[in-house]
ZAMARGU-4260 file (C-alpha; in steps of 0.2 Angstrom, whole numbers, plus 5000, padded with zeros to 4 digits):
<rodrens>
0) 4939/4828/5039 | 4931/4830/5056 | 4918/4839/5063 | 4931/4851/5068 | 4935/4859/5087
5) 4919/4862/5097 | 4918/4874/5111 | 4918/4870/5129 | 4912/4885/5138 | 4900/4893/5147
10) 4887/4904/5145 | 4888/4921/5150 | 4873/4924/5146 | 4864/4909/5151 | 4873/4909/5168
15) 4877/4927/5178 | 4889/4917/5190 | 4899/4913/5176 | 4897/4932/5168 | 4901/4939/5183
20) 4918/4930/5184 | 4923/4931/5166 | 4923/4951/5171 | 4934/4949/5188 | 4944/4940/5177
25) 4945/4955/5165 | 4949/4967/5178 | 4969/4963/5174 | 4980/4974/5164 | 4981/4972/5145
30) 4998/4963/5146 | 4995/4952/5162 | 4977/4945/5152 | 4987/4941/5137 | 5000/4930/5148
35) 4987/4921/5156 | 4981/4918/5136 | 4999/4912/5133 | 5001/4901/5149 | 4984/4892/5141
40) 4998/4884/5129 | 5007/4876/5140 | 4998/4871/5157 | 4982/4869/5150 | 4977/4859/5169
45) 4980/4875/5178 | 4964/4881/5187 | 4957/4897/5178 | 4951/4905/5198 | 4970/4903/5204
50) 4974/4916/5191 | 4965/4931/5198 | 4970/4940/5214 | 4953/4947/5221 | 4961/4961/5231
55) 4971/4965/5214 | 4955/4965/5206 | 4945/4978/5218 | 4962/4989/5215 | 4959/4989/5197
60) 4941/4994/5199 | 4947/5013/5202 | 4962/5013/5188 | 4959/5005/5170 | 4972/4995/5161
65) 4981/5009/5152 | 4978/5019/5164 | 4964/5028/5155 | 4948/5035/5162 | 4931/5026/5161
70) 4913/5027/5167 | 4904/5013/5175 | 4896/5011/5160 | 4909/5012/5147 | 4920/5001/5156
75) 4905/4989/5156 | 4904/4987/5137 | 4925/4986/5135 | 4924/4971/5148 | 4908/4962/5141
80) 4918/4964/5122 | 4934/4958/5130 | 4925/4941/5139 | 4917/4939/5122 | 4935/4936/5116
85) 4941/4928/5130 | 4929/4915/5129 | 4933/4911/5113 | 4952/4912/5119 | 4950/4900/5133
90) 4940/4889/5125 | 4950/4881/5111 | 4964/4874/5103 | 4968/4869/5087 | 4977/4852/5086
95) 4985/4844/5072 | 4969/4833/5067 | 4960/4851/5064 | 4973/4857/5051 | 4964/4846/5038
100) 4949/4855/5039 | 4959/4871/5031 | 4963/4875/5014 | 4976/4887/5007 | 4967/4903/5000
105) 4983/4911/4995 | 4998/4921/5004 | 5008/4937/5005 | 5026/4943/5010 | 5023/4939/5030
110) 5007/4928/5030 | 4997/4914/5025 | 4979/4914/5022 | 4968/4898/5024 | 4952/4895/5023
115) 4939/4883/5033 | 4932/4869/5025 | 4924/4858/5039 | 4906/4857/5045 | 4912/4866/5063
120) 4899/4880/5066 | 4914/4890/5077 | 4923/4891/5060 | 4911/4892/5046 | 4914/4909/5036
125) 4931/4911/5044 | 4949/4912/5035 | 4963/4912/5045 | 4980/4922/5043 | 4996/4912/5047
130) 5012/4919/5050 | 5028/4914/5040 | 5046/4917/5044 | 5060/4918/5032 | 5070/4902/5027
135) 5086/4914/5028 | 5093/4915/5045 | 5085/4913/5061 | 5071/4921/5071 | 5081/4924/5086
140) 5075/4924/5103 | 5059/4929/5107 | 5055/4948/5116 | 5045/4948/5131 | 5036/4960/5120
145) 5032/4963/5102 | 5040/4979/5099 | 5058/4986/5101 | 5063/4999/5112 | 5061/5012/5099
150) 5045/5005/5094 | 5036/5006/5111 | 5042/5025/5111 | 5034/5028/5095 | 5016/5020/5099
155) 5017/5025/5117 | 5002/5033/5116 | 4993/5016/5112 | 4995/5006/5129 | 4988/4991/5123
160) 5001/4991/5108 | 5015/4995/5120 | 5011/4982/5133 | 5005/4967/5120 | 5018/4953/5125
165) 5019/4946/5105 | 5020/4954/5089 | 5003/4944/5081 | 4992/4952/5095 | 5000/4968/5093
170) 4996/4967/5074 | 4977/4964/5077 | 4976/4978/5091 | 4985/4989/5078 | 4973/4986/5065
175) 4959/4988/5080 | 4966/5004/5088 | 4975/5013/5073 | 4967/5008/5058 | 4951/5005/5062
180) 4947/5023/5066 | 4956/5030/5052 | 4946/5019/5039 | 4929/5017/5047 | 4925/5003/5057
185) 4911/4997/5047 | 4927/4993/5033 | 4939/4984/5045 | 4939/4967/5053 | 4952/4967/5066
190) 4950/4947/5070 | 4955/4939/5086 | 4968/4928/5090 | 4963/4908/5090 | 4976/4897/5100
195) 4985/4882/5089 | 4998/4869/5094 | 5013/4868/5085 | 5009/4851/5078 | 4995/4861/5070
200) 5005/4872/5061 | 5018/4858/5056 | 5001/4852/5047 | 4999/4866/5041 | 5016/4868/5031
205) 5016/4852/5023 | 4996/4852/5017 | 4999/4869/5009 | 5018/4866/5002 | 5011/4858/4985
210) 5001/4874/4983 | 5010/4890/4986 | 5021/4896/4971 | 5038/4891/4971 | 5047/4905/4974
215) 5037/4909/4989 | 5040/4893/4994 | 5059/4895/4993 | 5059/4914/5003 | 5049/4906/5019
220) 5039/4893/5028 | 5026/4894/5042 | 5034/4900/5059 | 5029/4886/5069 | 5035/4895/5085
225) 5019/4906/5084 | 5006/4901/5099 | 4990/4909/5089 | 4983/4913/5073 | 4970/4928/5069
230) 4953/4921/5064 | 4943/4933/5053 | 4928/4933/5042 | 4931/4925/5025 | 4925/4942/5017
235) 4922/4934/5001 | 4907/4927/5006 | 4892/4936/5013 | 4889/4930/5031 | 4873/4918/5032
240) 4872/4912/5013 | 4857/4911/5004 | 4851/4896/4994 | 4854/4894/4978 | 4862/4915/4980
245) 4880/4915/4972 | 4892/4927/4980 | 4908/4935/4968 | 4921/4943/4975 | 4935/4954/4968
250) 4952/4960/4978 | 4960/4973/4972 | 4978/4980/4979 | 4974/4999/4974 | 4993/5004/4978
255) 4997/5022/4981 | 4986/5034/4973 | 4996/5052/4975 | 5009/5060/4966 | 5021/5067/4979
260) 5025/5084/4982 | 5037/5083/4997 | 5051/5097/4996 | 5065/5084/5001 | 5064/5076/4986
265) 5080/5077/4979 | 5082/5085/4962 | 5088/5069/4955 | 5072/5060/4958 | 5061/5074/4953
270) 5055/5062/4944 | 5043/5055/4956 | 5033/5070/4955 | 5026/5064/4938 | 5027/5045/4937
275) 5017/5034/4950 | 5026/5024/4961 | 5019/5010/4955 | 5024/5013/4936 | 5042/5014/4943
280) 5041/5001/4950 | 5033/4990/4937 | 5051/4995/4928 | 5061/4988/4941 | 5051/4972/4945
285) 5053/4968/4926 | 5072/4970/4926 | 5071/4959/4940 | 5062/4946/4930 | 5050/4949/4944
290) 5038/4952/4929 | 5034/4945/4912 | 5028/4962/4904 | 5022/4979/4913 | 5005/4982/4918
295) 4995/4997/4912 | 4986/4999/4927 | 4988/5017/4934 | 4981/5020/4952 | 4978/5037/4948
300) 4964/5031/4938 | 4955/5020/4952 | 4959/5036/4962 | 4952/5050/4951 | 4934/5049/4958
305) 4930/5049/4938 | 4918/5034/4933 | 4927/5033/4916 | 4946/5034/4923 | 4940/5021/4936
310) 4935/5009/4924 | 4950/5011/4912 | 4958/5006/4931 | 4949/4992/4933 | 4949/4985/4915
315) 4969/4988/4914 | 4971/4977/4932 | 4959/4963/4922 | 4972/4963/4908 | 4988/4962/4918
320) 4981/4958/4937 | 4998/4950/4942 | 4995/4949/4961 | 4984/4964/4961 | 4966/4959/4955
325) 4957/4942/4958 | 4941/4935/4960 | 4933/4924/4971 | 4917/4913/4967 | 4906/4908/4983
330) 4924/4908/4991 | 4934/4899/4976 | 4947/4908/4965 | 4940/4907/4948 | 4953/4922/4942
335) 4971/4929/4946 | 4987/4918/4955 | 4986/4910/4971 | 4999/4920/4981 | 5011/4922/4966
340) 4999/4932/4953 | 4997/4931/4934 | 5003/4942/4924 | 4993/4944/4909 | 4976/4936/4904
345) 4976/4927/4889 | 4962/4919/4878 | 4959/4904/4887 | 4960/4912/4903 | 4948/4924/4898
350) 4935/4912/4892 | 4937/4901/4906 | 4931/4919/4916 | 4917/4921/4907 | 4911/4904/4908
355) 4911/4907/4928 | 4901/4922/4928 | 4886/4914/4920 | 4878/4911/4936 | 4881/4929/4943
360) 4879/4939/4925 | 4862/4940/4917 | 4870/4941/4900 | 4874/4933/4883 | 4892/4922/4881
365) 4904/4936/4878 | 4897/4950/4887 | 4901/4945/4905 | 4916/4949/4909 | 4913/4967/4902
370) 4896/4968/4912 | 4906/4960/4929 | 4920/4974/4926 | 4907/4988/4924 | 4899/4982/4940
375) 4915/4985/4949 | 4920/5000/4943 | 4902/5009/4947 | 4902/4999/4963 | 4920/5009/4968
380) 4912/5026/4960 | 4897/5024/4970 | 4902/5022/4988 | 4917/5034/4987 | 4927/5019/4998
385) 4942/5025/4991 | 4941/5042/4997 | 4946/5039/5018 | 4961/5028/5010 | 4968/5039/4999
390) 4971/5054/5014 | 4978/5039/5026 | 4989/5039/5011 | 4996/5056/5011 | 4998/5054/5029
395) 5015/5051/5020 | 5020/5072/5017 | 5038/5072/5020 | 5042/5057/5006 | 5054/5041/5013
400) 5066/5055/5007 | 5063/5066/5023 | 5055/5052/5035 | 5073/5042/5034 | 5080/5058/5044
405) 5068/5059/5056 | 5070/5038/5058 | 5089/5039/5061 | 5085/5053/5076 | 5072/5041/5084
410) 5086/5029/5083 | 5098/5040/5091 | 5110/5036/5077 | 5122/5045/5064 | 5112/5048/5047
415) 5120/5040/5032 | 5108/5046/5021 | 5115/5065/5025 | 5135/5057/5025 | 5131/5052/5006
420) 5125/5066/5001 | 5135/5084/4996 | 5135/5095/5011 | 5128/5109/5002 | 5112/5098/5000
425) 5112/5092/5018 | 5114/5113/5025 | 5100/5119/5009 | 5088/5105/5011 | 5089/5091/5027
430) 5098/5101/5042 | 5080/5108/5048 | 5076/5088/5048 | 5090/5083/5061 | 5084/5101/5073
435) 5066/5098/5074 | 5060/5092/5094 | 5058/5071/5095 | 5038/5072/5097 | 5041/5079/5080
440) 5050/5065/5074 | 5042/5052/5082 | 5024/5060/5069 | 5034/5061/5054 | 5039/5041/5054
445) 5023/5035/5063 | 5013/5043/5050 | 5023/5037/5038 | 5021/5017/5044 | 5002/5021/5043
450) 5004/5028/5024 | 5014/5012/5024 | 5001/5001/5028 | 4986/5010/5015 | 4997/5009/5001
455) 5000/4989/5004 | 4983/4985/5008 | 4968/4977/4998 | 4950/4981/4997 | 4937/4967/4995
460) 4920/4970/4987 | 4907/4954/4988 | 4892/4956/4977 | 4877/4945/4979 | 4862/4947/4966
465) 4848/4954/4976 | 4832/4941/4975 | 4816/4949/4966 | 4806/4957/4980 | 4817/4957/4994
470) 4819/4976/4999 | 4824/4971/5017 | 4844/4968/5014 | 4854/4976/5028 | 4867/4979/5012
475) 4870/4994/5001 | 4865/4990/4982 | 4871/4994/4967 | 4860/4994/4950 | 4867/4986/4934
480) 4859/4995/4919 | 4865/4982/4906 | 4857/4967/4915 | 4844/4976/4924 | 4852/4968/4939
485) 4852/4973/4958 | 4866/4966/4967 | 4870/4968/4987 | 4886/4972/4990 | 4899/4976/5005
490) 4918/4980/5004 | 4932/4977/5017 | 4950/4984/5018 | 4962/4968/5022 | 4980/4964/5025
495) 4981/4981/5037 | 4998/4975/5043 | 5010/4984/5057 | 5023/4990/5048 | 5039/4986/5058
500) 5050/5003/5062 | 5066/4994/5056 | 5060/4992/5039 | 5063/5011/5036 | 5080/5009/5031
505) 5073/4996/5018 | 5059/5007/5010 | 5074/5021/5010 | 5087/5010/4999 | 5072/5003/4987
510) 5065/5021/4984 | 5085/5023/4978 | 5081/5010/4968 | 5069/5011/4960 | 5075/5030/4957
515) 5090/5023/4951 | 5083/5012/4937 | 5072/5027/4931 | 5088/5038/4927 | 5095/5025/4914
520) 5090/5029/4895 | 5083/5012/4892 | 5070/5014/4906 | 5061/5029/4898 | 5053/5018/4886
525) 5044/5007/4899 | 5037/5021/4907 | 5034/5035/4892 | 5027/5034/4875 | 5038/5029/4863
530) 5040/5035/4843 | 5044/5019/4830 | 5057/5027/4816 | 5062/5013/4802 | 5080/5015/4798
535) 5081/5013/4780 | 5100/5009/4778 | 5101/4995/4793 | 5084/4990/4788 | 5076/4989/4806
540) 5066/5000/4816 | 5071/5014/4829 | 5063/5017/4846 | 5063/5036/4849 | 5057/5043/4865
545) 5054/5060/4867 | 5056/5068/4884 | 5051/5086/4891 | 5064/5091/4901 | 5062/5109/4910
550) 5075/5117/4921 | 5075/5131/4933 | 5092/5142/4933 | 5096/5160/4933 | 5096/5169/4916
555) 5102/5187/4919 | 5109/5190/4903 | 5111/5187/4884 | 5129/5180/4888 | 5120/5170/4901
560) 5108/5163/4887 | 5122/5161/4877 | 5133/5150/4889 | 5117/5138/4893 | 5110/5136/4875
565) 5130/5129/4872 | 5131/5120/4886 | 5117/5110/4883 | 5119/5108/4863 | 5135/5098/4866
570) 5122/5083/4872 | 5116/5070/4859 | 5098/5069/4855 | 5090/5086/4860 | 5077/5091/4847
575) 5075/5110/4854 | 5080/5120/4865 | 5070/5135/4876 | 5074/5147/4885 | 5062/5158/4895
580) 5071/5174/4905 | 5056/5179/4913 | 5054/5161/4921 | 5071/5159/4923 | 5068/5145/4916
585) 5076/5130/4900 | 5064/5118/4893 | 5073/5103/4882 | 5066/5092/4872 | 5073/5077/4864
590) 5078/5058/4866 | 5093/5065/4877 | 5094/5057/4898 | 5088/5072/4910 | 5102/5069/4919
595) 5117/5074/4910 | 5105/5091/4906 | 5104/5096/4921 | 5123/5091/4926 | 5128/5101/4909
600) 5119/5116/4915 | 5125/5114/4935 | 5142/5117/4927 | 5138/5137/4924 | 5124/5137/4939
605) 5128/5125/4954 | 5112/5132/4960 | 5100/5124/4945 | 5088/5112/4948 | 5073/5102/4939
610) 5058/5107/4939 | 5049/5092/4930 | 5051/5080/4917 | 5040/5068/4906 | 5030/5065/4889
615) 5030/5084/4876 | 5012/5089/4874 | 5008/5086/4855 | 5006/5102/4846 | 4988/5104/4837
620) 4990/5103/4819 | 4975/5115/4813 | 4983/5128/4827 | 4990/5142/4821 | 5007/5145/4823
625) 5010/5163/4833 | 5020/5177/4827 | 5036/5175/4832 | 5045/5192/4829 | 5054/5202/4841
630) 5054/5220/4844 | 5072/5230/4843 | 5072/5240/4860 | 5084/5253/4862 | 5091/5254/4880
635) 5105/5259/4896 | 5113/5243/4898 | 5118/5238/4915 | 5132/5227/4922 | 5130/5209/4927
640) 5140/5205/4940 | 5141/5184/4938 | 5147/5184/4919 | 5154/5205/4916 | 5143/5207/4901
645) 5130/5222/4898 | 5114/5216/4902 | 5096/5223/4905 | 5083/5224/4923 | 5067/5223/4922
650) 5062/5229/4901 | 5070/5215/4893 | 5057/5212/4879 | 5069/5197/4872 | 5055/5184/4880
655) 5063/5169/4874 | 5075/5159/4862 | 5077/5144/4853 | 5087/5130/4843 | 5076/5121/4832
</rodrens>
């Protein structure tokens, strides 16, 4: 390997000559300075003074790129940031000898992360995120700008987005201009964008083909039509390394951390209002064969701001960390899968951890890893990181289940999503979606591309142990009581992608799904606990799983009752039945599917609906039982006009019946 690329540039600030052009330079619109980046590419003997207009340039003076207002002063520091990256931009390209000098880090759905290996100063502490491109059809012909049509509508109010001439620019100025702000910028590395050869990125595909799990392998390759990589800080490493000072790093994916509450969930997926997404989707991923066994991991554990609930979280992603939990060493993964995951940690994967952390953990062999995973979880209870991500999350309010309607309007298209479903459903619950001005719109789906983005993003904490006496560090510290240890330690949201506006359609047909999968019997007992029955005369055992099922229908009368309670007792596996008049309300439980309840009870009340379903509470054995007698009460009867039977308003003392 080589010394790597070195820059040839100047100064700025060594020469004001130089500075003072950079800035005239800078004085282009957004979309005209990245063209002259592009041109770079492919007439690399062009003059850089030919490319700017000076009268052009005394015009811009008055009027901004964007068209935004500045001072003197603040236009100042945007210029001097932006020559900064220009410099860098102008200065290099990486050829196919510098491809050796990277190694592969690991990969994602849409990108490859490598990190440097060489002895170049320019690149030390860098990783850098590659595009790929899938093997399956073709890529087509390239826009003259990154976003579609529709897509420069719904970020219109991002200039720089709007006007970015490729889609890998517009992802860094999304991450810089979006993201940024929502998750703090001391949490966010937006990168820049680092020219390479398409012999580079040839170089790159082969070096790293060995590496990458075969089945990523299989979906897509490197897109060696790309002109630029994004070079960010390898933030498994503290910048400027110590001596002898180990660095460890975890990545976690913290997936979504709500329960939502949207009202255009349908009722046939009100199951979504009690299972996380992720648990759902465990179920389907491991009918897929996606998975070998489902993780336990709950996100609303590592959400829960509770220090005990966190670090069950954290200890559940150790046991099964599939692609969501690894650890880095000084930049080396010593635990998790290298773009593909691991599913479960076995013996020897768990010593060979504990092993690694001697240099990190102050503690006897055995103890380690339980130290390590108690460092993480204060370390996430202490800075409260996950707070700001969590409410970008629930910048999703409407569910993909009302955002889909408002995405078909942007689109200027007919919604399928309303021609599948009863028109009864459309009029109660979606028309008001297809009325609502397009500004409206346009919110709904862009803040559901940003929930998008913080539910698919991961957080990286590094953690150096703190040298005895040194009470200087820039760093936050966190104290482990168990080693009497003080550790730096910074974290980092990652992998903040732009969310393309055409993959709406897709999250809509996997929430069906996943919803889909969670409605068949033999899915319940992935997802809830389970009772183990031995049946004595096939001599094997029984899985038994008990659901509470509650419905929410109009009980007017005892006839009413009457017609439910027989309705519903015609379905195999029910264990009790309840009925509450004065919630208008029939609680079922049993092993029976929720579905055919509820379409059992729509026979007599079109109108029901579920209100929830999930695990019964265990009764407690030493609580007494309440007395259940009911009062006789003599009274006028009235008549109910739905059924023609006698029934009373307002003093029924009947509170309730059962079938036990």
């Amino acid at each position: 390997m080589g010394a790597g690329p070195q820059l040839q540039t100047k100064n700025p600030n060594g020469d004001p000559n130089a500075f003072m052009e950079v800035l005239q330079a800078l004085q282009h619109s957004q979309q005209q300075m990245m063209e002259e980046i592009h041109q770079l590419r492919t007439d690399r003997t062009k003059e850089k003074g030919s490319q700017h207009d000076p009268k052009h340039t005394a015009d811009k003076e008055e009027t901004p790129a964007g068209g935004v207002p500045q001072n003197t002063e603040q236009r100042y520091i945007t210029m001097a940031e932006r020559a900064k990256q220009l410099v860098w931009m102008e200065g290099l390209v990486l050829e196919e000898k510098d491809a050796g000098d990277w190694a592969y880090r690991g990969e994602g759905a849409c990108n490859l992360v490598l990190a440097y290996t060489g002895s170049s100063p320019s690149f030390m502490g860098k990783v850098m995120r590659v595009q790929k491109v899938p093997r399956v059809g073709s890529a087509g012909s390239r826009s003259p700008t990154a976003l579609s049509e529709n897509e420069r509508v719904l970020w219109k109010e991002i200039d720089d987005i709007v006007s970015c001439p490729n889609k890998e620019i517009a992802a860094q100025l999304y991450v810089e201009h979006v993201m940024s702000p929502l998750l703090g910028s001391n949490y966010v590395d937006s990168g820049m964008h680092v020219l390479v050869s398409r012999e580079f990125l040839e170089s790159i595909e082969k070096n790293v083909l060995s590496e990458r799990p075969a089945w990523r392998v299989d979906a897509a390759k490197v897109d060696t039509d790309c002109d630029s990589v994004l070079l960010m800080s390898d933030h498994s490493l503290f910048p400027g390394t110590l001596k002898g000072v180990p660095c460890i790093s975890v990545e976690i994916k913290p997936k979504c951390g709500f329960l939502p509450c949207s009202r255009f969930i349908s009722e046939g997926n009100a199951v979504k209002r009690i299972i996380t997404r992720f648990r759902m989707h465990q179920t389907l991923k491991l009918h897929q064969g996606e998975i070998s066994e489902l993780s336990g991991y709950s996100p609303l554990d590592l959400f829960s701001k509770s220090e005990d609930k966190i670090h069950k979280a954290i200890n559940d992603l150790f046991t099964t960390p599939q692609n969501n939990f690894r650890v880095f060493l000084n930049g080396s993964l010593i635990f998790g899968g290298l773009g593909g995951g691991a599913d479960s940690t076995n013996v020897v994967t768990s010593e060979a951890f504990e092993d690694a952390l001697k240099p990190v953990i102050r503690a006897d062999s055995g103890l380690r890893t339980k130290n390590f995973l108690q460092l993480i979880s204060k370390t996430v209870y202490k800075s409260g990181i996950l707070d700001q991500l969590l409410e970008v999350q629930k910048l999703d309010n409407f569910d993909i289940e009302g955002a889909i309607h408002a995405y078909y309007d942007i689109m200027s298209e007919s919604c399928p999503v309303c021609g599948e479903l009863g028109e009864e459903e459309v009029s109660n619950r979606y028309t008001s979606l297809h009325s609502i001005p397009m500004d409206e719109s346009l919110k709904i789906v862009k803040d559901y591309l940003v929930a998008a983005t913080a539910k698919d993003c991961s957080l990286m904490i590094s953690f150096r142990p703190r040298v005895d006496g040194d009470l200087g560090s820039p760093y936050n510290e966190v104290h482990l009581e168990s080693t009497n240890q003080t550790f730096d330690y910074k974290a980092s949201f990652i992998d903040l992608d732009l969310k393309p506006l055409k993959k709406m359609g897709k999250y809509y047909e996997l929430d069906k799904k996943i919803n889909k999968k969670q409605m068949k019997p033999q899915a319940w007992r992935l997802i809830l606990p389970i009772k183990i029955q031995y049946n004595a005369m096939e001599d094997n055992f029984l899985l038994k799983i008990l659901l509470k099922t509650v419905v929410s229908v109009e009980l007017l009368c005892s006839k009413c009752r009457k017609k439910v309670m027989k309705l519903i007792a015609t379905i195999e596996g029910i264990n009790s039945i309840v009925l509450d008049p004065s919630k208008n309300t029939v609680t079922v439980i049993g092993e029976a599917d929720p579905v055919k309840i509820i379409k059992k009870v729509r026979k007599f009340r079109k109108s029901a609906a579920v209100v929830s379903v999930g695990p019964p509470k265990e009764e407690k054995k030493d609580e007494k039982k309440k007395d259940e007698k009911k009062i006789d009460v003599s009274y006028t009867p009235k008549t109910c006009q739905r059924c023609d039977v006698w029934y009373v308003i307002g003093e029924d003392y009947y509170s309730y019946c059962s079938i036990l």
